[in-house]
C-alpha positions as CSV (number, residue, x, y, z in Angstrom):
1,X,-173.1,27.2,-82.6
2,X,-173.2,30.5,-83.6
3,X,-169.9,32.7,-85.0
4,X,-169.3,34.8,-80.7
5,X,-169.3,30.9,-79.5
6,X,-167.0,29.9,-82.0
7,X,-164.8,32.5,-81.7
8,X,-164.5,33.0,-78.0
9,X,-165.6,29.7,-76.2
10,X,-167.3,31.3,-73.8
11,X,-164.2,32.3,-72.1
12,X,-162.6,33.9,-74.5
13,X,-158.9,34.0,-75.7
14,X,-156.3,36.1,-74.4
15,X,-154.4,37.1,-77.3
16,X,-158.2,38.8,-78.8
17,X,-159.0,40.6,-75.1
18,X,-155.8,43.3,-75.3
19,X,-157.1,44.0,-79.2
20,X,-160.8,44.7,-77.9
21,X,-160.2,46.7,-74.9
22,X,-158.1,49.1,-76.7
23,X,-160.3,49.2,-79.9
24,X,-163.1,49.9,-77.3
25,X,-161.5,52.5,-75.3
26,X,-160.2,54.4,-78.9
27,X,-163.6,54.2,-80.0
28,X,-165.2,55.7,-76.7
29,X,-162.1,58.4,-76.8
30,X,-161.2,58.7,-80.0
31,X,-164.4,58.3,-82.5
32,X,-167.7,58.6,-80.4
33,X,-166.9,62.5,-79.5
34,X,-167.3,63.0,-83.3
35,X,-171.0,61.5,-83.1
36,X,-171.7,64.1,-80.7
37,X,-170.1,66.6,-82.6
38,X,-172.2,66.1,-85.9
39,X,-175.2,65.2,-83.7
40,X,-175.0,69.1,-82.9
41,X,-174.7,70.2,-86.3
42,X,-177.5,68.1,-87.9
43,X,-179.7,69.3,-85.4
44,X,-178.1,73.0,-85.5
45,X,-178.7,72.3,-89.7
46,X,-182.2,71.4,-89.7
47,X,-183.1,74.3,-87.7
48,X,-182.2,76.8,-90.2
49,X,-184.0,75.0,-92.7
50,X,-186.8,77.8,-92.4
51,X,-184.7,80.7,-93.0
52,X,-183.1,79.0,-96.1
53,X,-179.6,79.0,-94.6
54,X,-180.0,75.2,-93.7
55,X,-180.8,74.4,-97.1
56,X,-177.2,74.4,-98.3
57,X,-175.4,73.4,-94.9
58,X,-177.7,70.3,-94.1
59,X,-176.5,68.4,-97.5
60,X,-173.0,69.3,-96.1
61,X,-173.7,67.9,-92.7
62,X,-175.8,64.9,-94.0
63,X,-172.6,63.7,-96.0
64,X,-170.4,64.0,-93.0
65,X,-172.7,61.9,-91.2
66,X,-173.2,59.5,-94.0
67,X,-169.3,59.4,-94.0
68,X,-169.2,58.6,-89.9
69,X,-171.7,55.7,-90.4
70,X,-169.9,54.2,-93.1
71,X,-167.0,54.0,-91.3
72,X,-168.5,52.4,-88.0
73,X,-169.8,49.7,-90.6
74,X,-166.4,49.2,-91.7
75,X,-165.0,48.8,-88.2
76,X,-167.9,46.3,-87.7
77,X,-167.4,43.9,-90.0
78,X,-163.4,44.7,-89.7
79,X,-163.1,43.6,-86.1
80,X,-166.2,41.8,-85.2
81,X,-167.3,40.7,-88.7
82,X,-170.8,42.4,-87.9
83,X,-172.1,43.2,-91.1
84,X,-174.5,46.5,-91.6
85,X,-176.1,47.3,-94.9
86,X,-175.9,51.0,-96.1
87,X,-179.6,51.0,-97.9
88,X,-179.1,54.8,-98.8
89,X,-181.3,56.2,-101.8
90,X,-179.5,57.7,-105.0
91,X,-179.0,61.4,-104.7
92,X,-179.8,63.9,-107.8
93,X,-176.3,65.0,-108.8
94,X,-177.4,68.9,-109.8
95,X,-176.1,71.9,-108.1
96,X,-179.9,72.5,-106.9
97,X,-179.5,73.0,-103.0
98,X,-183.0,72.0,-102.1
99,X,-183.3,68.4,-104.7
100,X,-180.4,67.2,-102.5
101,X,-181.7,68.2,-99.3
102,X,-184.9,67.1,-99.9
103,X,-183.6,63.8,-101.3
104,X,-181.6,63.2,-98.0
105,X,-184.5,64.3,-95.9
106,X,-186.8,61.9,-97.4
107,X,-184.4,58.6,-97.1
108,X,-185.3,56.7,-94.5
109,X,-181.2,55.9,-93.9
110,X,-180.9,59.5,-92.7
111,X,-183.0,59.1,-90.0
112,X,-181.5,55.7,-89.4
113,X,-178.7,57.7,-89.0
114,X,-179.5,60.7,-86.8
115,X,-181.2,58.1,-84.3
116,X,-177.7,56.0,-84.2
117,X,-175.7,59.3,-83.3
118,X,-178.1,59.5,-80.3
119,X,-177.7,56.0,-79.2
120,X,-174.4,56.4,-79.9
121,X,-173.3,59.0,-77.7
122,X,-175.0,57.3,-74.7
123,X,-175.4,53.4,-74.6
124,X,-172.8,53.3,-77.6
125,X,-170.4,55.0,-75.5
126,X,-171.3,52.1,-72.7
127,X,-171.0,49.4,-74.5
128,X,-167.4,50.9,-76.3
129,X,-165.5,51.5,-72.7
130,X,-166.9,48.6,-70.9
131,X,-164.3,45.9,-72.6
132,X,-161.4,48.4,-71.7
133,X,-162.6,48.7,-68.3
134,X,-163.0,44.9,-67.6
135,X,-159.2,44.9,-68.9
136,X,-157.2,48.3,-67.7
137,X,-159.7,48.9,-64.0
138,X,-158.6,45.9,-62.4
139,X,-155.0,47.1,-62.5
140,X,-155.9,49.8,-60.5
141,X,-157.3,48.2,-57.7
142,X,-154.1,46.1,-57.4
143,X,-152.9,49.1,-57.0
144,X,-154.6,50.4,-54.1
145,X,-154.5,46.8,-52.5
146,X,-150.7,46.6,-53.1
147,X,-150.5,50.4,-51.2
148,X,-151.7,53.2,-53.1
149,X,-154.9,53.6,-50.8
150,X,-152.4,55.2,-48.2
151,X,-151.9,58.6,-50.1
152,X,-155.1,58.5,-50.8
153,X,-156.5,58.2,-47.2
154,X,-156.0,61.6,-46.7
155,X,-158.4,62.7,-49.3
156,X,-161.3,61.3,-47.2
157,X,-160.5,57.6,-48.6
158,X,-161.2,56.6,-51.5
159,X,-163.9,54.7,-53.7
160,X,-163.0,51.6,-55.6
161,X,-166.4,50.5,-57.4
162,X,-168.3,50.3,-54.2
163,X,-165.9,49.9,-52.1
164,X,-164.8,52.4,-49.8
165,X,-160.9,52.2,-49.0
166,X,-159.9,53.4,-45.7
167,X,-157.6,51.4,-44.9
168,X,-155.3,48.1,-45.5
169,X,-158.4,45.2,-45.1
170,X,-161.0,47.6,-47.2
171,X,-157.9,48.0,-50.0
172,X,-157.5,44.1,-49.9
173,X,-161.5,44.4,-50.4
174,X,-160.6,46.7,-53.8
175,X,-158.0,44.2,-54.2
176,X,-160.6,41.1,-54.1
177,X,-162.9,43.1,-56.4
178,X,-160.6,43.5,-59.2
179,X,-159.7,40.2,-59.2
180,X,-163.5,39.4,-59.3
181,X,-163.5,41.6,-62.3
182,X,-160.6,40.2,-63.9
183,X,-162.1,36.9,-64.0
184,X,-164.7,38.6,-66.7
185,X,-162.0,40.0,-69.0
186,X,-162.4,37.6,-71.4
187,X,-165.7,38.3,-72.2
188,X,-164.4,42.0,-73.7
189,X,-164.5,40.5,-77.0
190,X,-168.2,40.5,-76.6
191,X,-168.8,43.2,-75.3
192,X,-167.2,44.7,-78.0
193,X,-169.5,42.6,-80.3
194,X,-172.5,43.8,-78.4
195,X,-171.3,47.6,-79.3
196,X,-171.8,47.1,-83.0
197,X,-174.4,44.3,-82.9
198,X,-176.3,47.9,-81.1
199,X,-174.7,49.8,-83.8
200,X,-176.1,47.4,-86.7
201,X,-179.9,47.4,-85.0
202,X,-180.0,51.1,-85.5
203,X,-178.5,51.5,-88.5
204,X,-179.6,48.7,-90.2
205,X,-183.3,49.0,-92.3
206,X,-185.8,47.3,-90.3
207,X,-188.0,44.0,-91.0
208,X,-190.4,46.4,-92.0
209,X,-188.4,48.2,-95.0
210,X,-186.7,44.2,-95.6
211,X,-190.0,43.3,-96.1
212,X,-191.5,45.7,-98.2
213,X,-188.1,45.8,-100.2
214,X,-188.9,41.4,-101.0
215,X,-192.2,42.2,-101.8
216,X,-190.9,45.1,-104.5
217,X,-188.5,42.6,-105.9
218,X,-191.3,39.8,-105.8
219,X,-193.5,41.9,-107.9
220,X,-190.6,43.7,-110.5
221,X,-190.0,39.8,-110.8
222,X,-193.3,39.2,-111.7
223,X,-193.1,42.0,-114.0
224,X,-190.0,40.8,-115.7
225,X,-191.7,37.8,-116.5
226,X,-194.5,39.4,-117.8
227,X,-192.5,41.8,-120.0
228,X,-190.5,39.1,-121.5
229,X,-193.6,36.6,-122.3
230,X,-194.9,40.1,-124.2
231,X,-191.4,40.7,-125.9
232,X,-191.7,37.0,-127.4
233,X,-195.1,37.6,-129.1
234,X,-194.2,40.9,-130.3
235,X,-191.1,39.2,-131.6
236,X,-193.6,36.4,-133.0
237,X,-195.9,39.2,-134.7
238,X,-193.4,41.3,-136.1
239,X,-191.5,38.1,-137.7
240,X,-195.2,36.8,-139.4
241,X,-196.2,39.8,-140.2
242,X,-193.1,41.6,-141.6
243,X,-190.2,39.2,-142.8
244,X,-191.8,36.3,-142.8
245,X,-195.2,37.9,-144.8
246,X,-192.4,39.0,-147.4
247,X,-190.1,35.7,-147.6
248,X,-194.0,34.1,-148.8
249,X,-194.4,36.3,-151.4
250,X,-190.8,35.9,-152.4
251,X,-191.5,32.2,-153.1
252,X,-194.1,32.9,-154.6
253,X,-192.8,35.0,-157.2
254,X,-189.8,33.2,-157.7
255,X,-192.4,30.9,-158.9
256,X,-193.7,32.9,-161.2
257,X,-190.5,34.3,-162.6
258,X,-189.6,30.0,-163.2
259,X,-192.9,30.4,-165.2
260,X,-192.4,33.3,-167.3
261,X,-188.8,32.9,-168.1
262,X,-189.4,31.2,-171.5
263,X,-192.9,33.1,-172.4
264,X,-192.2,36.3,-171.1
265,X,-188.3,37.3,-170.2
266,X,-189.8,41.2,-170.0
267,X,-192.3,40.0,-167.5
268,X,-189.9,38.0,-165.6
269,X,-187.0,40.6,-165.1
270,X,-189.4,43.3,-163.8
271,X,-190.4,40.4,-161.4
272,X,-187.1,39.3,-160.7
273,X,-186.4,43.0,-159.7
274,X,-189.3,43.5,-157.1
275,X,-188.7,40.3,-155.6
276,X,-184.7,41.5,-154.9
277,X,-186.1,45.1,-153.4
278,X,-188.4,42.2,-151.2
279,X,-185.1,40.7,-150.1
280,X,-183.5,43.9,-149.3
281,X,-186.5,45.1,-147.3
282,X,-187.1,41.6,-145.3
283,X,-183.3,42.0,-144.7
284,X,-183.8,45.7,-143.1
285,X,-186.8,44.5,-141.5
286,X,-184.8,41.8,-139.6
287,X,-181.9,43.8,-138.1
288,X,-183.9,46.0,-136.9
289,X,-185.9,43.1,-135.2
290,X,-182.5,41.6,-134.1
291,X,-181.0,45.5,-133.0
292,X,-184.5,46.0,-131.1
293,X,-184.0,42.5,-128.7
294,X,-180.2,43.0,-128.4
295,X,-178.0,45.8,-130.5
296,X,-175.1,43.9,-132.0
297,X,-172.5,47.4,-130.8
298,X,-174.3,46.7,-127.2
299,X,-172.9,42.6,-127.3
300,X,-169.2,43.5,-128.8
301,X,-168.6,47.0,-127.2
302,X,-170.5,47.0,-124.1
303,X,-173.2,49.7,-123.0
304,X,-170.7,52.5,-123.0
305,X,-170.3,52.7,-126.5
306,X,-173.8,51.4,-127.4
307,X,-175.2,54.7,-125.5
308,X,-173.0,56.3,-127.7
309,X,-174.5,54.7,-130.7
310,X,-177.8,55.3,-129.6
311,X,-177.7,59.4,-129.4
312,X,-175.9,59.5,-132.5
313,X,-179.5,58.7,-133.7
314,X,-181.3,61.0,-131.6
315,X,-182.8,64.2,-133.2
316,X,-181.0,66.3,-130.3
317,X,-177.3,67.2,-129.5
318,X,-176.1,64.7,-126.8
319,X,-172.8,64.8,-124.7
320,X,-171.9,61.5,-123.5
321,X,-169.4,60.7,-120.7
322,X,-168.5,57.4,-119.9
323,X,-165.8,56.5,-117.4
324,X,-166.3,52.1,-116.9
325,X,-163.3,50.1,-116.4
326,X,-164.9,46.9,-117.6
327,X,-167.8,45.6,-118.6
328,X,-171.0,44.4,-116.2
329,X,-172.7,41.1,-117.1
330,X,-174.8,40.8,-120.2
331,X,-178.4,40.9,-118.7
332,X,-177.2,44.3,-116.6
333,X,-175.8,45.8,-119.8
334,X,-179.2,45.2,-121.7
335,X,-181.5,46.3,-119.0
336,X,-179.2,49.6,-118.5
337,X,-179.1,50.3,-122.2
338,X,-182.6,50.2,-123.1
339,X,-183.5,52.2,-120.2
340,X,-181.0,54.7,-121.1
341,X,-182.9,54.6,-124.6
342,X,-186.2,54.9,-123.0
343,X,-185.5,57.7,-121.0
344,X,-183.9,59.4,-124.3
345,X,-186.7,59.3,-126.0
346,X,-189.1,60.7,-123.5
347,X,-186.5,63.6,-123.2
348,X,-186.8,64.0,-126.8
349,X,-190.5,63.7,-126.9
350,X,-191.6,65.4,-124.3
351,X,-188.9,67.9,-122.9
352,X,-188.8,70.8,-125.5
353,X,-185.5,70.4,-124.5
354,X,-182.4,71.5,-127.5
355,X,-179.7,69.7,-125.8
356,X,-179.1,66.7,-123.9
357,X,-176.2,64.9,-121.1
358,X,-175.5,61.4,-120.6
359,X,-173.0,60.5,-117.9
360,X,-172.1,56.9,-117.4
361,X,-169.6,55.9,-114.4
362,X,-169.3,52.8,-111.9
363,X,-169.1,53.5,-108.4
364,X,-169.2,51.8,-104.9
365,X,-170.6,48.2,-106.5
366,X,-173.2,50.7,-108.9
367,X,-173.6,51.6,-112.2
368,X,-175.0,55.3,-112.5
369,X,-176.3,56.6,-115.4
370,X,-177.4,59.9,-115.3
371,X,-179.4,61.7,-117.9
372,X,-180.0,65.6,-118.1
373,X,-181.8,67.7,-120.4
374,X,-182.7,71.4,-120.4
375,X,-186.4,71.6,-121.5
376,X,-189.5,72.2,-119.2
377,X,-189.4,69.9,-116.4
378,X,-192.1,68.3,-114.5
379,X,-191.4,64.6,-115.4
380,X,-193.1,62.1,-113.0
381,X,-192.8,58.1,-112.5
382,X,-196.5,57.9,-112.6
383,X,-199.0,55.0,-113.8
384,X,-198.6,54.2,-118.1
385,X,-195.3,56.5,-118.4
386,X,-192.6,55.7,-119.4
387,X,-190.2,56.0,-116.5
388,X,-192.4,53.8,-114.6
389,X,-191.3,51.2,-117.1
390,X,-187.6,52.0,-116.8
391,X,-188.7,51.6,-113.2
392,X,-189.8,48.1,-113.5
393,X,-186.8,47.1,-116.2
394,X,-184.3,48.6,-112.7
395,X,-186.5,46.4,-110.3
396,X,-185.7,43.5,-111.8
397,X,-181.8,43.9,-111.2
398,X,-183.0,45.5,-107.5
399,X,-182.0,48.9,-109.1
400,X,-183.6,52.5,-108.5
401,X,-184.6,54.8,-110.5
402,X,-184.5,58.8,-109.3
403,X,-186.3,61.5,-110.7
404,X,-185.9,65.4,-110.3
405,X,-187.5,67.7,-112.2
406,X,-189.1,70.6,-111.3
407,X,-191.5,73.1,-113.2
408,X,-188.8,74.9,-115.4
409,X,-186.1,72.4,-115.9
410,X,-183.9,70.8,-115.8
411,X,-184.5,67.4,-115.8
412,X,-182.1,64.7,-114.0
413,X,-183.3,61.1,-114.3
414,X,-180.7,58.8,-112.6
415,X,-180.3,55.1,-113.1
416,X,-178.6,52.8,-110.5
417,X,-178.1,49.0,-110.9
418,X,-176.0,47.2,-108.2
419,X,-173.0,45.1,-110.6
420,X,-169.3,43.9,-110.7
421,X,-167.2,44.9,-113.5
422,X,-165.3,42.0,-115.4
């Protein structure tokens, strides 16, 4: 049985038919004249894209729209409990006009939403004043059966759905009708149903994009896997042939120093001495094994004040802003804080850049981390980089990575990972 049969027994209840005729008639009234208002603009927008005055309206215009969908979802799931997924890309937060419009331009949720505010504005607005009708038209042909056809007579008579009042038997007729349409009121629940289950099938992505997005988490799955069996036998090497290679040697001159305590005390201090600057250097050797799988400020602080950590080391002035109110769960923290450090040390590397920005902030069920420098530009996710690592790392956590950077500077890399903060 699904949730409408549940909920409305194929009959409906009364006390739910008042609530969805008058939620249908404020939408038709009310909210849908605004679809066709921005549907005017975004066209109006696009237009001037050619003449460069679109270029800074159409970001504008775009949010407003992004804004009218999002609330439609919230009245969805509100009053019907029709859930629709916003799947919009991450924007590049710079003041550059074009990045951001070309960034909306090339989400496929933009179009998504352009299309709804043309359904919208015709089988939308259908579908919104039907339950209202069903409830508030009946009453008016009551109202002509009970007398008010006679005024009206003189007009010509007058039409009640298709029937044509003339007189007292074709009024009963309007009367008759109503009561016919009465009969379907409770079914304005529905109806109201069917408004945003229309809504959802526009604005929702399609089994296309669902599909392609499983087989991107399929293989960033894959990936994880494959990264992690790596990070063990790199683990593996660097403990036999670092800290472990040195404890050996250790031992073994321990041994010696047992040997040449009585024969040779000289001998044996000099010994005793190398073997403690081994100690000290297996020691180093290890926490930086132990900071590279998970930095110790990164499990008791949390990755606002391990980013903080990590470009106190950098070569390059960084600014760090972080604005979290909690703390996400371990394996987010990890996979946004070595991004964060990979991303660093390409800017470093390969910017030319003299000064670098890290903002960290959670918003709307994501944590954003944006990182700008000021060198040359031109950064790409391409094949063996490493951004398409970060890439992957995201993938794993169904996060996205975002990229602007054009020839010149700057460069904005931004990081997003859906998360809850404790």
């Amino acid at each position: 049985m699904n949730t409408d049969t549940k909920r409305y027994g194929g009959r409906g209840r009364a006390r739910e038919v008042l609530p969805a005729a008058v939620r249908g008639l404020v939408l038709a009234l009310v909210v849908l004249p605004f679809s066709t208002l921005f549907l005017v603009l975004a066209l109006v927008s696009l237009g001037l894209i050619p003449i460069g005055l679109g270029l800074v309206t159409t970001p504008w215009v775009l949010t407003g729209v992004r804004t009218l969908a999002d609330t439609r979802r919230r009245l969805a799931d509100e009053w019907c409990g029709v859930r629709i997924p916003a799947v919009y890309r991450p924007l590049p937060e710079s003041g550059n006009p074009w990045a951001r419009t070309a960034g909306m331009l090339g989400d496929p949720q933009t179009w998504r939403d352009l299309r709804w505010l043309a359904v919208d504005i015709t089988a939308g607005f259908v579908t919104a004043l039907l339950p209202a009708v069903l409830l508030f038209y009946p009453l008016e042909g009551f109202a002509v059966a009970a007398g008010l056809w006679r005024p009206l007579s003189s007009y010509g008579g007058y039409w009640y759905g298709f029937v044509h009042v003339t007189d007292q038997t074709s009024a009963l007729g309007a009367g008759a009708l109503a009561a016919a349409l009465l009969l379907l009121t409770p079914y304005a629940p529905r109806l109201l149903t069917a408004h945003f289950r229309l809504t959802a099938s526009i604005l929702g992505p399609s089994q296309g994009e669902l599909a392609e997005r499983v087989r991107v988490l399929t293989e960033t799955r894959r990936d994880a896997v494959d990264t992690s069996a790596a990070e063990l036998r790199r683990i593996e090497r660097d403990l036999h042939d670092g800290a472990q290679a040195r404890l050996v040697a250790m031992g073994m001159d321990l041994g010696t120093i047992e040997m040449l305590l009585d024969k040779d005390p000289e001998k044996a201090r000099q010994l005793l001495a190398r073997t403690r600057q081994s100690s000290v250097d297996a020691l180093a050797e290890l926490r930086d094994l132990v900071r590279g799988i998970h930095p110790p400020v990164l499990a008791e602080r949390g990755v606002g004040d391990a980013v903080r950590a990590l470009a106190l080391r950098l070569p390059l002035p960084a600014e760090v802003n972080v604005d979290l109110a909690g703390r996400a769960d371990a394996p987010v923290e990890s996979a946004a804080y070595f991004a964060v450090s990979e991303v660093l040390t390409n800017a470093v590397k390969h910017s030319g850049a003299d000064r670098i920005w890290v903002d960290l902030h959670h918003a709307e069920g994501m944590l954003r981390v944006t990182v700008t420098d000021n060198g040359k530009g031109g950064a790409t996710v391409g094949a063996g980089s490493g951004l398409a690592g970060v890439e992957r790392r995201l993938g794993t956590f169904d996060g996205v990575l975002a990229v602007s950077s054009p020839a010149g500077g700057p460069t904005l890399v931004t990081l997003e990972i859906p998360c809850v903060l404790s």
